[in-house]
N, C-alpha and C positions, 0 to 999 in steps of 0.2 A: 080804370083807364090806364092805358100800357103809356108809358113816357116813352118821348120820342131819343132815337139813338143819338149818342155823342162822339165826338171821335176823343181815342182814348189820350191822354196828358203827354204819353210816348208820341206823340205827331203820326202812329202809323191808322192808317185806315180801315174800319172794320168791311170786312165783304160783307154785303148786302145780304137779308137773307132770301133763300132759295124761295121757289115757288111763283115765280111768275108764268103766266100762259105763254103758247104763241101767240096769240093774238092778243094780249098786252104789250109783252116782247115786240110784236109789229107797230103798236101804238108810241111804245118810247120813242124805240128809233124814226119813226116816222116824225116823231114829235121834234127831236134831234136836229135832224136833218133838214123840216122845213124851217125850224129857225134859222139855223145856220142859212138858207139860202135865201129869206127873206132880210137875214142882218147884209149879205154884198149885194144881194138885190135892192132895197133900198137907197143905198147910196153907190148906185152904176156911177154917176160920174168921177167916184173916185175910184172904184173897182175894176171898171172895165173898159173905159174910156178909154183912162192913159196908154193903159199898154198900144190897144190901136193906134193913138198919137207915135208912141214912141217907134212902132212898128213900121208905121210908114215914115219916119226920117229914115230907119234903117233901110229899106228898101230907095229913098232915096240918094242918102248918101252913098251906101255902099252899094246897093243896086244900079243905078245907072249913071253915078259919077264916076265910080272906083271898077265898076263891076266890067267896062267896055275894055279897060288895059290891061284886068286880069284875064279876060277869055273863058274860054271853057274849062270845068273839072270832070276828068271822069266821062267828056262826052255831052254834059249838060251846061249851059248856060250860068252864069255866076249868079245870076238875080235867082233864078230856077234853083242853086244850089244852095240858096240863103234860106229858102221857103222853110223847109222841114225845122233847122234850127232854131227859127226866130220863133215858129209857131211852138215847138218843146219849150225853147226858153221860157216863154210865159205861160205854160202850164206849168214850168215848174215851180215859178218864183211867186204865182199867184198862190198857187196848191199851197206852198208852206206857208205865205203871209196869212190864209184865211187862219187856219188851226193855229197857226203860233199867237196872233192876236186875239182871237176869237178865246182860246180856254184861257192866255195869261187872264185877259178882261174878267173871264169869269173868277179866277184866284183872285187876281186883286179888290175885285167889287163882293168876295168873300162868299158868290153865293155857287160855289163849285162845289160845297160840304152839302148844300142839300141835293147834289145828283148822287156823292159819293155814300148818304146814306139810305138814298133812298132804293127802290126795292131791283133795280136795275143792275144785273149784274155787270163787273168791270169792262167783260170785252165786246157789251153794247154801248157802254158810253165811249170807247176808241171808237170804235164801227160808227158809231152817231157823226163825229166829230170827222171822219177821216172822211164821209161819204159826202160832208158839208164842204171841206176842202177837194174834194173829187169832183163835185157840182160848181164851184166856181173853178176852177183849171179847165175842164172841159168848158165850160162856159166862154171863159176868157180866150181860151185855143179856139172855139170856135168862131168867136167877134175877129182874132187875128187873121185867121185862112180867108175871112168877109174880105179884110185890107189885101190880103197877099193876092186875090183875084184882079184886084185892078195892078197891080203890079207885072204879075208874072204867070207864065202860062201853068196851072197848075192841071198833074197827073196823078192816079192812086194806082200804085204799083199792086198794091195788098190791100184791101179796106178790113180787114178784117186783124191782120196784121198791125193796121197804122190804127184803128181802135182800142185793142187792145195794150201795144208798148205805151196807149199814151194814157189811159187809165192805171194801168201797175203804177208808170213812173208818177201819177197824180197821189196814187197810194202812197208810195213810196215816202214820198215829197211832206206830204200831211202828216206822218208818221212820225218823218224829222223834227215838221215843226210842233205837235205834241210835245215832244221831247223836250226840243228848244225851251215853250211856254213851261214844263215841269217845273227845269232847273234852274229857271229865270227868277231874278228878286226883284228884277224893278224893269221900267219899260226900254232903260236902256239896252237890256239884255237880250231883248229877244231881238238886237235889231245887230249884234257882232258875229252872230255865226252868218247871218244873208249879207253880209258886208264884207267881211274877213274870210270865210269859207267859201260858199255856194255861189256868189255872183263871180270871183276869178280861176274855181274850178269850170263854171258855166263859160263863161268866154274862151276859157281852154281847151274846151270840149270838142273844138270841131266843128263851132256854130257857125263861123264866119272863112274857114278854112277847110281844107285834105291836111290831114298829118303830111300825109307824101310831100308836103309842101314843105315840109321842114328838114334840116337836117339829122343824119339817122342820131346822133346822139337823141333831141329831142323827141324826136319819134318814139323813143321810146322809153323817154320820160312821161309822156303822154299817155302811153299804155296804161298807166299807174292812176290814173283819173276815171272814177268811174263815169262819169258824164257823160265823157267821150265815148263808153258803149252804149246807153241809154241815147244818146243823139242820133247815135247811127243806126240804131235800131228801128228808130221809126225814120231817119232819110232814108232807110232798104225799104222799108213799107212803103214807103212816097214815089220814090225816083227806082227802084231798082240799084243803087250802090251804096256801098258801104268800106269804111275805111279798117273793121274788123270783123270778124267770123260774126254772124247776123245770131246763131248760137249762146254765144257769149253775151249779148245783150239780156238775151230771156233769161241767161241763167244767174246774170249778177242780180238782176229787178228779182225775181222768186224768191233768192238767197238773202237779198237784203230788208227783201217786206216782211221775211216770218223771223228771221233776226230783230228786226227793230220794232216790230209789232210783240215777239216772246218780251223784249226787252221793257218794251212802255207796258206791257200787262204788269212784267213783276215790279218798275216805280210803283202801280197801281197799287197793289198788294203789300208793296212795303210802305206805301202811303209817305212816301220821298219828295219833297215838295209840294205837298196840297195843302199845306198850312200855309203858304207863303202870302 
């Protein structure tokens, strides 16, 4: 009777060994992914509710209180021009809460050593995890466009276009917060980079605003935010404008998924955090 693998004294991780089918390979991930979407499906009134709450103040306050003395951007309506951002915003911040809570849970409840030895190689347990955070982002994006119809006259400039920028940037997102969950020790941790980074990079981004609207100093302070391409990538899909080359959107999202995705593969590999 072969004894089961351990992970070695060094903290790093042994890779799995080879030989799985495709269609086991289809079984993991499958397996993967419908928990992940049965753990934020289960509890929608904390997953997916709020945002719609939170969505529709936004659409209130800034929509038809704030939004009649700002006028038009661009040609569009201010409530019209909130639609795209509000809707990214909560893909992005749900995308990373699933995966960041979702593996830290599994580190800390210790039982993430039995995916890391078991026969699954490393970059279907990211794929697993990242697709579970892509099913709730699109999920959650889609309960928001539900609110933003009673709000505001919604248009699809691109649908193919506004699918796609909002699936990378869900990638993207889940990818981060892997990372986040790695290098996290305790539950405080996973909760300073969406606090300290991500939600006032997000507000900057061009959610509630035109750069144009700022002065050129800041304007091009701004440039320096990647969000701010990621936002406008899918208001160009949505509304037809954009506050940068619509280009530069695909190419920061491509550039930064196979960056942070090469990246969480070699944590995996150097077994950086999975004892935690």
């Amino acid at each position: 009777m072969n004894p089961q693998p351990q992970l070695p004294i060094s903290g790093q991780c042994p890779q799995p060994a080879a030989g799985m089918t495709i269609r086991q390979m289809f079984n993991a991930f499958n397996m993967l992914l419908t928990r992940e979407v049965l753990r934020f499906g289960r509890i929608w009134l904390q997953t997916i509710l709020p945002p719609m709450i939170m969505t529709s103040l936004y659409f209130i306050v800034f929509g038809h209180l704030i939004g009649p003395r700002v006028g038009e951007i661009d040609g569009v309506s201010y409530i019209s021009y909130l639609v795209p951002g509000l809707i990214l915003m909560s893909v992005i911040t749900q995308s990373y809460a699933n995966v960041v809570s979702s593996f830290y849970g599994a580190k800390f409840a210790r039982h993430i050593e039995e995916l890391l030895v078991s026969p699954m190689p490393y970059w279907l347990i990211i794929l697993g995890y990242v697709a579970g955070g892509v099913a709730r982002g699109l999920s959650v994006g889609a309960a928001v466009t539900l609110v933003a119809v009673f709000f505001a006259h919604i248009e699809v400039h691109d649908l193919w276009a506004l699918l796609l920028v909002a699936i990378l940037t869900s990638a993207l997102f889940s990818l981060g917060g892997m990372i986040n969950a790695i290098y996290a020790n305790s539950f405080d941790h996973i909760t300073i980079v969406p606090t300290f980074i991500l939600t006032p990079l997000t507000y900057l981004g061009g959610v509630f605003y035109s750069i144009h609207m700022l002065p050129p100093f800041w304007q091009q302070v701004s440039l320096f935010n990647p969000i701010l391409y990621v936002i406008n990538g899918f208001r160009y899909a949505m509304l037809g404008i954009s506050d940068v080359p619509v280009y530069s959107s695909y190419l920061i999202l491509g550039v930064s998924i196979v960056i942070l995705y090469a990246f969480t593969l070699r944590l995996f590999n150097r077994g950086i955090g999975m004892r935690g």
